[in-house]
N, C-alpha and C positions, 0 to 999 in steps of 0.2 A: 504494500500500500504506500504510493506513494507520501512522503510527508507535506503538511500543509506551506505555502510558499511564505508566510510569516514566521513560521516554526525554526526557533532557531537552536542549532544543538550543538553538543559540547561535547567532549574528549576528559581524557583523567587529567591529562595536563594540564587542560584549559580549568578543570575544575579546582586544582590544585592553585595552581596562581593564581584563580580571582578569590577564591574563599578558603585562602592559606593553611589549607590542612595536607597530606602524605597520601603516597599512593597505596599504601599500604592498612588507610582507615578506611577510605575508600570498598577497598577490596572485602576490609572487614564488613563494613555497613552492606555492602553488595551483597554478600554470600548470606547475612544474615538478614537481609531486609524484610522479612513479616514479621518479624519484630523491631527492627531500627527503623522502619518507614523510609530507607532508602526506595528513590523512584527506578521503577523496571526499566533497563537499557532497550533502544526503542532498536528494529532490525537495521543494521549497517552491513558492509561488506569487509568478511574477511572477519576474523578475531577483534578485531578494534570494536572498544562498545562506546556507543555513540548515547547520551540522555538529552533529553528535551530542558533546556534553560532554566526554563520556569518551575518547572517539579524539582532540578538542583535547587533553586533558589528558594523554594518556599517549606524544601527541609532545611535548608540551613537556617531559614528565618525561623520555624517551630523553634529546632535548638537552642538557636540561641534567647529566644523569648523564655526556654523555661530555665535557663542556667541561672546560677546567683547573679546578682548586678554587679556591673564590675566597677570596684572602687576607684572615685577619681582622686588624683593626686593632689597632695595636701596647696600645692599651691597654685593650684585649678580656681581655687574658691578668692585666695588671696589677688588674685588678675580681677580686672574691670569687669561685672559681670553682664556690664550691656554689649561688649565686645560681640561680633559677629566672628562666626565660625562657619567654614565651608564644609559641606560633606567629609570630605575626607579626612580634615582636623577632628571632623565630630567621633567619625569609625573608628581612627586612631585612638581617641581617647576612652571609648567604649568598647575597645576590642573587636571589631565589630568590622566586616565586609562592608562598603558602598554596597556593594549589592543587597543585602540585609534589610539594610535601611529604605533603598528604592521598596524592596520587595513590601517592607510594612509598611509603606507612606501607599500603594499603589494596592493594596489587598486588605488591606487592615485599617482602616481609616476611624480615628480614633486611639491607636495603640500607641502611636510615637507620634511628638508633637509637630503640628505642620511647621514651616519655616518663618520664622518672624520676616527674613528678605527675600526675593526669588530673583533679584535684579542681576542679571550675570552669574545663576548658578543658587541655589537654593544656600540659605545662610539660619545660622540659629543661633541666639544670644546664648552666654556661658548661662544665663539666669537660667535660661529655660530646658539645655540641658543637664542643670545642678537638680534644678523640681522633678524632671524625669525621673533622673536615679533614684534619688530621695524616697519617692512614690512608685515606681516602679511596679507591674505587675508579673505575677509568675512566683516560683516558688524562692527567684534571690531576695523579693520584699524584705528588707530589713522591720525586725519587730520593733516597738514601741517610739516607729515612725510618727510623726506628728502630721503628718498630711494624710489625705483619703481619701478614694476613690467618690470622685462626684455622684450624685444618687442618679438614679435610672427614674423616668418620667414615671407616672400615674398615665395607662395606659386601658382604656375601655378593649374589657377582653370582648363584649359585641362589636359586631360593627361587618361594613360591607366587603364581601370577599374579595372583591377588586380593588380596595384601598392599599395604598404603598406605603409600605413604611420601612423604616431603616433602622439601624443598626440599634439602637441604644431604643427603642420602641419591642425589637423582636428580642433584644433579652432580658428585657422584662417580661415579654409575653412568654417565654421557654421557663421562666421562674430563674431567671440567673442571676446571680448577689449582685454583679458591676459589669460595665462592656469590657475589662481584660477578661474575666472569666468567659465572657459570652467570646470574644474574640481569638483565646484561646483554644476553647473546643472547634469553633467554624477554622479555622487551618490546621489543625489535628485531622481536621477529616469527619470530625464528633458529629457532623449538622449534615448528612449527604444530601437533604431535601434544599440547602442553602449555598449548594454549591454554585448552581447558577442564579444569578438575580433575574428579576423581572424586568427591573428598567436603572440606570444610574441619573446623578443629574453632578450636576459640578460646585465640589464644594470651594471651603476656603481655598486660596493659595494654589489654585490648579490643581486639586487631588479633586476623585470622582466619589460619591456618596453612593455606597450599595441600598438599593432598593427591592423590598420582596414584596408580592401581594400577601394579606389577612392569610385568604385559601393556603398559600404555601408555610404559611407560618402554624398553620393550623396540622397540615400535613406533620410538619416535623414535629410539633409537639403531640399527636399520636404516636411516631414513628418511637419518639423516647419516652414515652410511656406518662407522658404528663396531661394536664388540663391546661387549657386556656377560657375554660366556662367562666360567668365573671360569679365572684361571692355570694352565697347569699346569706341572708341578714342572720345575724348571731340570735338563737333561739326558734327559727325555723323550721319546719319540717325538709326542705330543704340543703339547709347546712351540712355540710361537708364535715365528718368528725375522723380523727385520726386514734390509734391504736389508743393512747390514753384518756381519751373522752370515751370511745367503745367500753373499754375496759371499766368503767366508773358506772355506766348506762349497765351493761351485763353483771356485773356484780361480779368483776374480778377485779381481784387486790394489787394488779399490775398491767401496763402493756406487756410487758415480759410475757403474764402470764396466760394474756389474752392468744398472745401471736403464737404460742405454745401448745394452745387449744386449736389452731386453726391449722398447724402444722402436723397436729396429730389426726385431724377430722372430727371431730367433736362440734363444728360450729361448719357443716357444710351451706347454712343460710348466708350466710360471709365470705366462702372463696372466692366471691367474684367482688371486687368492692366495685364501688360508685364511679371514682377516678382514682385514677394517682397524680400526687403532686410535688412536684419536681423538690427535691430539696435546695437549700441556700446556696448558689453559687454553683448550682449543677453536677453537687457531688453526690456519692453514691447511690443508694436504688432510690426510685423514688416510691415515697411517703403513700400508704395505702388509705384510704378514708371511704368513708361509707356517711349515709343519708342519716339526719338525726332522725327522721318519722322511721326510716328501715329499720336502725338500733331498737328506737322503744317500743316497735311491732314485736319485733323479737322477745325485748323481755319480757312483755306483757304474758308473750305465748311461755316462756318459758317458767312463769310467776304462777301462771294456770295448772302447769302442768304438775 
């Protein structure tokens, strides 16, 4: 199959040189890639393995987003911090490929901050990237940080399937604590219904804003087992209750001991809950909840019997 005439592709070499790693990691990540998430060499001729640019680029950009942040030099902070830095001042000092940086400025929007200049070549005050580090997402966050990820909007979980909405809209709508967590699962691969957008539009500073419709947003949070139903009001029949409201309603002395019973089959009225709701920040399984009128039908029958 011929390759696409845009499609531009790369060598070990070429990969070595522009994102300064060995032919040798390389080969490693290769031989092991269903688990490194190294991208599959696309067909070339002859032994030489040929990857498509952008799948290099956007696992070295995963990596290095979840590596610790890399500490800047004590007299980084001491210099002018309205000082303009070029690209590659910036990589250097963040350990960091230009290409890294391109790849999250052009896929990621939101994750690293646009360029305070763009006049002859994108430029970024030392200010802005001191805040970056500082606040930084992924697992280098340094703890008892003073700065915090900006909140995610109040987003009406109805509404029309054909509306567009963007990034810090759809990880609210998936139940995700902040847009690094939502950002870091969508280039992990974690969102395959968000791989492709519906429409972009142009943000700040010539970066392009991803845009999805409601419908697809709704897609993916079935596909990972969540809700996007909107609340309903505390005390309802309605209401959405989780393992230790169930447990309180049934007359068990724990969730522990609820999810215990359900595991053993003791409570086949409950294998199917209502929804699941994603936990904080998209971690682990999501959160089982069932209907508060379903719960107190149950006990009633169970109070009966």
């Amino acid at each position: 199959m011929p390759k696409p005439a845009s499609e531009r592709l790369v060598d070990t070499a070429q990969i070595c040189a522009e994102f300064g790693t060995h032919k040798s990691r390389i080969s490693t990540w290769y031989n092991d890639r269903e688990n490194s998430g190294f991208p599959d060499a696309r067909p070339g001729e002859g032994r030489k393995r040929l990857w498509a640019y952008d799948d290099v680029a956007a696992f070295f950009a995963g990596r290095e987003a979840s590596r610790p942040a890399h500490k800047l030099p004590a007299d980084f902070y001491s210099a002018d911090q309205g000082e303009l830095l070029t690209t590659t001042e910036v990589s250097r000092l963040l350990g960091l490929s230009p290409s890294t940086i391109y790849w999250w400025l052009k896929n990621l929007p939101g994750y690293f901050p646009a360029a305070d200049e763009s006049i002859s070549g994108m430029k970024w005050r030392r200010s802005t990237i001191a805040a970056w580090v500082a606040s930084r997402p992924g697992k280098g966050r340094r703890t008892g940080s003073a700065s915090k990820a900006a909140p995610l909007p109040a987003v009406a979980a109805d509404g029309p399937d054909d509306e567009l909405l963007g990034t810090k809209e759809a990880a609210a709508l998936l139940g995700y604590k902040s847009l690094a967590s939502f950002s870091s699962a969508l280039y992990q691969g974690n969102l395959p219904e968000l791989k492709e957008t519906d429409a972009d539009r142009p943000g700040p500073r010539g970066t392009d804003v991803k845009l999805w419709t409601r419908a697809r947003i709704r897609r993916q949070a079935q596909a990972r087992g969540t809700s996007t139903a909107p609340a309903a009001p505390s005390g309802s029949p309605d209401e959405l209750l989780g393992a230790e409201e169930a447990a309180r309603i049934l007359g068990y002395s724990s969730a522990a001991s609820l999810t215990g019973a359900l595991k053993r089959g003791r409570l086949p009225e409950l294998e199917e809950p209502d929804a699941l709701i994603a936990q904080p920040g998209g971690r682990g399984r999501p959160q089982r909840t069932w209907k508060r009128a379903r719960l107190e039908h149950l006990a009633n029958q169970r109070a009966s019997t």
